[in-house]
N, C-alpha and C positions, 0 to 999 in steps of 0.2 A: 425351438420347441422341446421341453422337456416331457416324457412319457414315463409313464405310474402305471406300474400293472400293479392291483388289489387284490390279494383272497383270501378267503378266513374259512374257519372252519373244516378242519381238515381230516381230522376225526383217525386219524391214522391207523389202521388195525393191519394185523389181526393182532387180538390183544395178546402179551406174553404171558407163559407161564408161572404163577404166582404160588407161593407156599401159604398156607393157607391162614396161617397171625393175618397176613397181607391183605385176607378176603373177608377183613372184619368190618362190622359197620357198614357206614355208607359207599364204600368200595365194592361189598356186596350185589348191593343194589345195582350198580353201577355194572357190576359184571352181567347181569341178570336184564338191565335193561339194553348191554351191548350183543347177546345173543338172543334176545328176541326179537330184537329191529335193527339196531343199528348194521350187523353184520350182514344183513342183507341188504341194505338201500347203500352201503358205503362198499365202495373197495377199489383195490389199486386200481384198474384196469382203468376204471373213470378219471383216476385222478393221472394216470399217463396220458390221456389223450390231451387232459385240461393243460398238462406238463406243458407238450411238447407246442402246442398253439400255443399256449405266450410264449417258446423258442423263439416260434417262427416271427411272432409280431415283432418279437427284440425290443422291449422294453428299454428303459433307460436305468429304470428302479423295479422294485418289488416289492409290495409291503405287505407283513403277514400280519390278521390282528385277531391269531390266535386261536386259542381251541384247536391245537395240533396232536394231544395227545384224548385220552377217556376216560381211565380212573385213578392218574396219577402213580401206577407203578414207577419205579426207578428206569426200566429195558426201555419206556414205551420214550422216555427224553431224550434214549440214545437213539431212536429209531428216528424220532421225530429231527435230530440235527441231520444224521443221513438224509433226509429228505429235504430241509433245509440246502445240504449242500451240493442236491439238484438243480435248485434255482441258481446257485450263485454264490460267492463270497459272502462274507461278513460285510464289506464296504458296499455293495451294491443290494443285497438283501435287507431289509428292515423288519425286526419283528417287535408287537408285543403277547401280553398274555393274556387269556383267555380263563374264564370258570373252571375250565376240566385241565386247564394248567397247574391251577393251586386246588385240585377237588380235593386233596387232604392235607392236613397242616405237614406230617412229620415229612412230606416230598414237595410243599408248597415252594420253596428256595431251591427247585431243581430247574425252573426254567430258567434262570438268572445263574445260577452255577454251568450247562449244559450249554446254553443259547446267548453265551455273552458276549460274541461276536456280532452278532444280530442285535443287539440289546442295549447297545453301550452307544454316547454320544460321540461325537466328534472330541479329538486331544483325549478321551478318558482310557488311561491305560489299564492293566493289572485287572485285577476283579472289582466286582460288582456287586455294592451292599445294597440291600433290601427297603434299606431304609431312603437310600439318597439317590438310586437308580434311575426315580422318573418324575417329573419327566423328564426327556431325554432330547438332543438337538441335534440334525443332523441338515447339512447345507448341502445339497443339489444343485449347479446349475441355476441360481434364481430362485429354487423352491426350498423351503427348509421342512422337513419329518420332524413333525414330535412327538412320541411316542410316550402316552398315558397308561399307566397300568390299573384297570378295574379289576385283575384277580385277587381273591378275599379267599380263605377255606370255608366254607358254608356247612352246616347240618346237612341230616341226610332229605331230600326230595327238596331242596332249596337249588337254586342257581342265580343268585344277586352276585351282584357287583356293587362295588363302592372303590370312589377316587378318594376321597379322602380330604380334611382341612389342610393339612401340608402341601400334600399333592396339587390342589388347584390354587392353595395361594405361589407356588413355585410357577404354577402355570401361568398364569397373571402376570407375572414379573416377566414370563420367558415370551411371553407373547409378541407385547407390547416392544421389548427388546427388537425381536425381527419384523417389526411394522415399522419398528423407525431404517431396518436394514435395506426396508423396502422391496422381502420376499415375499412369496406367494406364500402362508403356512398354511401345510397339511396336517390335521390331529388324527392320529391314531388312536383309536378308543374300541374294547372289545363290546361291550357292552353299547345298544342305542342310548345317549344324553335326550330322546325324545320321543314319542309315540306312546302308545299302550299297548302295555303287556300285563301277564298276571302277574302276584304279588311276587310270586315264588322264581320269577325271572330278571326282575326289574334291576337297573342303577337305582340304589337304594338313594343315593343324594343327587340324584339326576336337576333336579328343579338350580340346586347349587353350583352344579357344572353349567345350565345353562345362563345360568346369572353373570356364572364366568366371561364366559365365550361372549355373553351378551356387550359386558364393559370392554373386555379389553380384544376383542375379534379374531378374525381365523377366515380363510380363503375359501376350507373345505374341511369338510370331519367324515372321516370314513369307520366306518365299524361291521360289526358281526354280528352272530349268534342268534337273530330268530331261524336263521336258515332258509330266510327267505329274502327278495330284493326290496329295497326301500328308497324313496328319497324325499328328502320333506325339507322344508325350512326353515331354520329358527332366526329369531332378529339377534344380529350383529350390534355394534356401535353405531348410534344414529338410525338412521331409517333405514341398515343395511341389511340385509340378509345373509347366512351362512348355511349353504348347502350340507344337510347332513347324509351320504347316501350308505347303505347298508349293502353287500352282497350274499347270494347264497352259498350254500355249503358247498366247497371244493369239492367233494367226494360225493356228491348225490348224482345218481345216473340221471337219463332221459326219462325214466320209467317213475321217479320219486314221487311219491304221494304231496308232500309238503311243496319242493316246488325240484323243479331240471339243474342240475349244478353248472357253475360258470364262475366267470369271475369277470371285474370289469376293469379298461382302462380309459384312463385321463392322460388326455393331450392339453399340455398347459402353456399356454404360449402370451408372451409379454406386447402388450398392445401400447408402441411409442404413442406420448401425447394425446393419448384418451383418459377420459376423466375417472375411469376404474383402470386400472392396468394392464388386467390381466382378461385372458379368455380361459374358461377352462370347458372343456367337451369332454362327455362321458359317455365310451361303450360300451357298452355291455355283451361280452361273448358267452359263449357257451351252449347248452345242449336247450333243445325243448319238447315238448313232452312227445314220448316216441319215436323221436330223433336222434339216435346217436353221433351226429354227425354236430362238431363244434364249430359254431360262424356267429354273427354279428347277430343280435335278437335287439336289441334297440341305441338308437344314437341322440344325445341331447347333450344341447348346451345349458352347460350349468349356470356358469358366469361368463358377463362381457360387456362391454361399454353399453350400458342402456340410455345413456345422451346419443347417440349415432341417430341419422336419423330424424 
């Protein structure tokens, strides 16, 4: 059995001190929207208890999908690898990036320069260019990470993502590659490929992406960013389904308006000589409303041999 602890959004603060060229534009805003709410509904204290529970659980992996940093200062990438290298190494860590990873163009290539140990496939040495980054492939035990990148720089009160025509025909190619390897793949994606949101938060080519996933398949797709839990279905190759599930914001206390912070893990385990392969179960830890205290809030299986039976 292979185990995947999940969490995203992470909102890392307190923000550093910035000169003030730095506090132009949509950075502004951003500073302005991080002390009127964010600083209060986030902070470390929440995000040690979240820490040290997936210690305890002992994961096998860890995959971050982003939204680590707030308005893209240069300090906030150093702080955000520090805390990265609480979880873990680079080989057992997996990250990708999030909207408030590239919130401005001139620091947009700081996750990929800072986080490239986290960020880099399997054999990929040396750095990491922008262009040929993602996806990215990484082999677990049976399970392969693939780590999509939806960070774009956006205007200011925008928060879209877009993968991109490159991007998903790579994926395509790289998909299909580990279905014939006969892994379980995982898609890293910060951005939902599905639900509804407003205009100003969406995967702008979402419908694209699901076209993808649709032709050439995927075991599971985990993402981020409403801050809130999800999990929905979209059709696979053939009559199959791909679990899309969403967590919430690492850093949200018991108390959050939006929803309790937590994070979830998948135990994924290889079923000999059944007619799907694999089982995967998803739990969901973390806090609930008024409860400080982090444990199990719900258990479900995602995928599993539905001929049994």
């Amino acid at each position: 059995m292979f185990v995947l602890a999940h969490l995203t959004d992470a909102h890392l603060g307190p923000l550093p001190r910035a000169r003030f060229a730095e506090l132009a534009g949509k950075r502004a805003l951003g500073v302005i929207n991080w002390r009127r709410g964010r600083q209060h509904r986030f902070n470390i204290a929440t995000i040690d208890l979240l820490v040290a529970d997936i210690k305890a659980m002992a994961p096998d992996h860890i995959a971050v999908t982003g939204d680590l940093v707030n308005v893209g200062l240069a300090a906030e990438f150093t702080t955000a690898l520090h805390f990265l290298k609480t979880l873990g190494e680079g080989h057992d860590v997996t990250v990708v990036p999030g909207n408030h990873d590239a919130y401005v163009r001139s620091t947009a290539h700081h996750a990929l320069l800072n986080w490239g140990d986290y960020m880099r496939g399997d054999g990929v040495n040396g750095d990491v260019t922008a262009e040929q980054a993602f996806p990215f492939v990484r082999r677990r035990d049976g399970v392969a990470l693939v780590g999509v990148s939806t960070a774009v720089p956006t205007r200011p009160f925008m928060a879209t993502g877009r993968v991109g025509s490159g991007q998903r025909e790579r994926l395509g190619r790289i998909l299909d590659e580990l279905a014939e390897e006969g892994l379980f793949r995982v898609v890293l994606i910060h951005h939902p490929p599905c639900g509804t949101r407003s205009t100003h938060k969406r995967l702008i080519d979402a419908e694209l992406v699901r076209d993808c996933l649709a032709r050439h398949g995927a075991e599971l797709v985990i993402c981020g960013h409403d801050h809130v839990p999800m999990v929905e279905m979209i059709h696979g190759p053939g009559s199959g389904l791909i679990p899309v599930v969403e967590a919430p914001s690492f850093a949200a206390g018991p108390e959050d308006r939006h929803w309790p912070g937590g994070y979830n893990l998948y135990r994924i385990e290889r079923l000999p000589d059944a007619k799907f392969p694999w089982r995967c179960t998803m739990e969901a830890r973390g806090f609930k409303s008024g409860d400080a205290s982090v444990d199990t809030r719900t258990v479900r299986v995602l995928s599993t041999d539905l001929s049994a039976g």
